[in-house]
C-alpha positions as CSV (number, residue, x, y, z in Angstrom):
1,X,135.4,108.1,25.5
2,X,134.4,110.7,22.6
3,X,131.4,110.4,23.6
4,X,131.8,111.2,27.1
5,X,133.7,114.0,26.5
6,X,131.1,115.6,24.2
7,X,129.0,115.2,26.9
8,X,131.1,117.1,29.6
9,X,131.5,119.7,26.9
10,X,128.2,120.2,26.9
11,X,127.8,120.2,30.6
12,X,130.6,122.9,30.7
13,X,128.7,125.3,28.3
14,X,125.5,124.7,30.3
15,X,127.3,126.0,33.5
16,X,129.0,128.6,32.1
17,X,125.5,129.8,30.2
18,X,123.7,130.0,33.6
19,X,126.4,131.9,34.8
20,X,127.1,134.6,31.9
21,X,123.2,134.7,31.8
22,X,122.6,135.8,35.3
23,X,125.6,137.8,35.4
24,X,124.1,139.7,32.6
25,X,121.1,140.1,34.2
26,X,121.6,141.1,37.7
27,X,124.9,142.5,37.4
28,X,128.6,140.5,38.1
29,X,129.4,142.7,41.1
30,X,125.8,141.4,42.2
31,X,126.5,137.7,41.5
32,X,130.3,138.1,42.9
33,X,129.5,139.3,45.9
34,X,127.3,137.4,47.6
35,X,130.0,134.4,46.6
36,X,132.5,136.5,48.5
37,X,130.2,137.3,51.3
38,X,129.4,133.4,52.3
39,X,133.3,132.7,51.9
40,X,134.0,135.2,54.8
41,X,130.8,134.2,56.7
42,X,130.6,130.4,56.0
43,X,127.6,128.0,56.9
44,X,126.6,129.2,60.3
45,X,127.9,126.3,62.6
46,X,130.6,124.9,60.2
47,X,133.9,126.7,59.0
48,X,136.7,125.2,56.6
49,X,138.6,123.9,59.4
50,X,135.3,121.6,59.9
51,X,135.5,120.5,56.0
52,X,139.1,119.5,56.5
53,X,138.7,117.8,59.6
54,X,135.7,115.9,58.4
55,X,137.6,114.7,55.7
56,X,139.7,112.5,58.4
57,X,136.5,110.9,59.4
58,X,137.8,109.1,56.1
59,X,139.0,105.6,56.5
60,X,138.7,101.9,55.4
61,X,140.9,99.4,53.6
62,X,138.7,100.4,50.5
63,X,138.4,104.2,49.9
64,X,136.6,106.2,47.0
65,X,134.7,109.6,46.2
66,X,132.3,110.4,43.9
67,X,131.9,113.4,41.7
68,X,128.2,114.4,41.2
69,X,128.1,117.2,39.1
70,X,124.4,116.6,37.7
71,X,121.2,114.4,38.5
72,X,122.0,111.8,36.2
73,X,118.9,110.2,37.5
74,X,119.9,107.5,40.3
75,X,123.6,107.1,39.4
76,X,125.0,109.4,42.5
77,X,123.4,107.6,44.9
78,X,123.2,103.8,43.2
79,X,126.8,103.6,42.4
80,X,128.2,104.2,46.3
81,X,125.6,101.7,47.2
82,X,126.9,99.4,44.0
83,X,130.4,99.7,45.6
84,X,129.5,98.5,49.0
85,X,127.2,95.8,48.3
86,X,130.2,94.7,45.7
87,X,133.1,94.9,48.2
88,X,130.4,93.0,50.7
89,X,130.8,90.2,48.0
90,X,134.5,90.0,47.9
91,X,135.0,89.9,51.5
92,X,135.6,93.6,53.1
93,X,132.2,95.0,54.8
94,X,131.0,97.9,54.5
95,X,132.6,99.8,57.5
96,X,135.8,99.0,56.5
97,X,135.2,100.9,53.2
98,X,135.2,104.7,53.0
99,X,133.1,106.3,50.7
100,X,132.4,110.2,50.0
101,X,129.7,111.8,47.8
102,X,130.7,115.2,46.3
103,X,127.2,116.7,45.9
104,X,128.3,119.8,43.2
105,X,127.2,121.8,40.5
106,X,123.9,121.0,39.4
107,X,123.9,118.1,41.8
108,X,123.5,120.6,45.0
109,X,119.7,120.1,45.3
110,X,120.0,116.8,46.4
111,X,122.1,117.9,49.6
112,X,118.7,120.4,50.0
113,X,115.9,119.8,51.6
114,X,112.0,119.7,50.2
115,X,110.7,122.9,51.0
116,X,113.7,124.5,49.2
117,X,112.9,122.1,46.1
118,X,109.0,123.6,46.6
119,X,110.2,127.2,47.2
120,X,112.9,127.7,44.1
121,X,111.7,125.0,41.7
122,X,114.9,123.2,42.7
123,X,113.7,120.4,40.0
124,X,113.6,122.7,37.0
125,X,116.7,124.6,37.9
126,X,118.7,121.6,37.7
127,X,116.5,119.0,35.3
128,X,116.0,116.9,38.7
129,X,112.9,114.6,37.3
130,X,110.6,113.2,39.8
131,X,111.1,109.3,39.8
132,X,107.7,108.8,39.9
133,X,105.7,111.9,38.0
134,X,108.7,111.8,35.5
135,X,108.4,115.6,35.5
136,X,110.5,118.0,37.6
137,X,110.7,117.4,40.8
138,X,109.1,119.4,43.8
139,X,110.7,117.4,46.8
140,X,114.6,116.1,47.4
141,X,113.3,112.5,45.9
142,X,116.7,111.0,47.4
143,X,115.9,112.2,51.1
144,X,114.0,109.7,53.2
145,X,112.2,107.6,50.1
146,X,109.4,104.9,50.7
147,X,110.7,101.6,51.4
148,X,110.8,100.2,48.0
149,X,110.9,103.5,46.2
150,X,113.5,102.1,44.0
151,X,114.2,99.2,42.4
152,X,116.5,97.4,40.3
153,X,115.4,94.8,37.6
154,X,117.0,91.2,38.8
155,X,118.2,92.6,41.9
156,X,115.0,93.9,43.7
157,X,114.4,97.1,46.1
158,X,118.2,98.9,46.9
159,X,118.3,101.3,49.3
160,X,119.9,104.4,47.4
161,X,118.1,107.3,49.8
162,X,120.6,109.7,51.0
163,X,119.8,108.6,54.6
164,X,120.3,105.1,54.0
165,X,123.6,105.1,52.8
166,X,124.5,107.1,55.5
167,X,123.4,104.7,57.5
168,X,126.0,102.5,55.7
169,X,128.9,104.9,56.3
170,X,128.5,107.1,53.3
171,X,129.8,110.5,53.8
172,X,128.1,113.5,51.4
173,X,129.3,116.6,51.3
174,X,128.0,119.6,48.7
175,X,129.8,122.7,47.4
176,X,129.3,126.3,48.7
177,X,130.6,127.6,45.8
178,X,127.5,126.1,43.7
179,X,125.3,127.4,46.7
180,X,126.2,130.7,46.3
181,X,126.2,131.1,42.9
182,X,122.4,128.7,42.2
183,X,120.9,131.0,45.4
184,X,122.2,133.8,43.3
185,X,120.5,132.9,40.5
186,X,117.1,131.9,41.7
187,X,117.1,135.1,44.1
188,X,116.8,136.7,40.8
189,X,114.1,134.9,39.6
190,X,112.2,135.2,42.9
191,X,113.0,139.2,42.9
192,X,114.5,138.4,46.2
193,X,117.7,139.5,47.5
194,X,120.7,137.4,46.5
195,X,121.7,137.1,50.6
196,X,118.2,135.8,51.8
197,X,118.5,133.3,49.2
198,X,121.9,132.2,50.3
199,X,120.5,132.0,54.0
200,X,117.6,129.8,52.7
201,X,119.9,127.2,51.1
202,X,122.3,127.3,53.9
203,X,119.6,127.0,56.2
204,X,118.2,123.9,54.2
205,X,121.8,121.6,54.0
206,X,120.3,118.1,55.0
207,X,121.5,116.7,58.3
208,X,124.7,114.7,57.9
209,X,125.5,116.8,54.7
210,X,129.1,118.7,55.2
211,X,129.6,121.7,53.7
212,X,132.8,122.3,51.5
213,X,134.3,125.8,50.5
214,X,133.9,124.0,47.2
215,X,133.6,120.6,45.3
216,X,136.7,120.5,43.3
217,X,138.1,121.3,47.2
218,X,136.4,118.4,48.3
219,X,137.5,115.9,45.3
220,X,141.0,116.8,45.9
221,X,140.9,116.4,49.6
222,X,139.3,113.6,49.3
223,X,142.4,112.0,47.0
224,X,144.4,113.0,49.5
225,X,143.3,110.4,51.8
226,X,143.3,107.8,49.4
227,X,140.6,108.1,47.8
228,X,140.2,106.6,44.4
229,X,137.8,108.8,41.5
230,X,135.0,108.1,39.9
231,X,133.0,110.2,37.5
232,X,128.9,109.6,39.5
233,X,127.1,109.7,36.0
């Protein structure tokens, strides 16, 4: 428990570093605004009566979310697959569980697809190692992986891809919030304007992926409908 909460100390003062450092360097009003700006205008196609009907969508005799704040390596996308191979074994299938992703923070890459990753050195920004190269990654590694891309010791090959699990019922959905502010922030990088950035990573939200006005929004909606928590790391 100490240890965990050192660690989510640490996570907190990484956040709010990336945010005082690029407010310092492009300006609050600059970083502020652009978070106001996609609040008003919202993901073309989807507004926040979408994100709270989508949450109805969630239903089973078993229900859970997951809060992905960070990579944490495989964990946000082995433990929903965990949960339903586990409740498989005790009797209830897997379509009579319901299970949501919160994709937020530096976890918001993974809801993004490969040329974005390519395009704002997604896996630097948020320490997203390639499984394979071990160094950061320059595609979504969880979108569409090879069959047998990953594999468990004593278990075998699991499917853990983003698409797969969705296949299985699993509902993702990643945080505006994080989008504005991490477009933000490598719009400055890129000397590009903080809006086309935003439009970019809007643009890139993975099919299937729901976009939430933000993830601690989405955790508490989530509970709402009976939804247990647990921490994806």
């Amino acid at each position: 428990m100490e240890k965990n909460n050192l660690n989510n100390q640490t996570d907190r003062r990484r956040f709010l570093g990336t945010i005082t450092a690029s407010a310092a360097t492009i300006g609050l009003g600059s970083l502020l605004q652009p978070l106001q700006a996609s609040a008003d205008a919202g993901i073309p196609g989807q507004t926040i009566d979408d994100a709270d009907e989508w949450f109805k969508k969630v239903k089973g005799k078993h229900k859970i979310v997951f809060d992905a704040t960070e990579p944490h390596d495989v964990f946000p996308f082995a433990w929903p697959r965990v949960f339903l191979l586990t409740n498989e074994k005790t009797g209830t299938p897997a379509n009579d569980c319901g299970v949501v992703v919160v994709l937020r923070h530096a976890a918001i890459g993974y809801a993004l697809e490969d040329k974005l990753w390519k395009k704002y050195n997604l896996g630097e920004m948020f320490k997203a190692d390639d499984p394979d190269t071990k160094k950061p990654s320059s595609r979504n590694p969880f979108w569409q992986p090879k069959p047998g891309a990953f594999k468990v010791p004593g278990i075998g090959e699991i499917q853990i891809g983003i698409n797969e699990l969705q296949s299985s019922g699993v509902m993702f959905c990643v945080c505006n919030a994080a989008l504005t502010v991490y477009s933000a922030v490598a719009a400055d990088m890129l000397k590009m304007s903080a809006a086309d950035a935003y439009k970019d990573f809007a643009a890139g939200v993975l099919p299937g992926i729901q976009v939430v006005p933000s993830g601690v929004w989405a955790l508490g909606r989530a509970q709402e409908r009976g939804c247990g928590y647990i921490f994806a790391g």
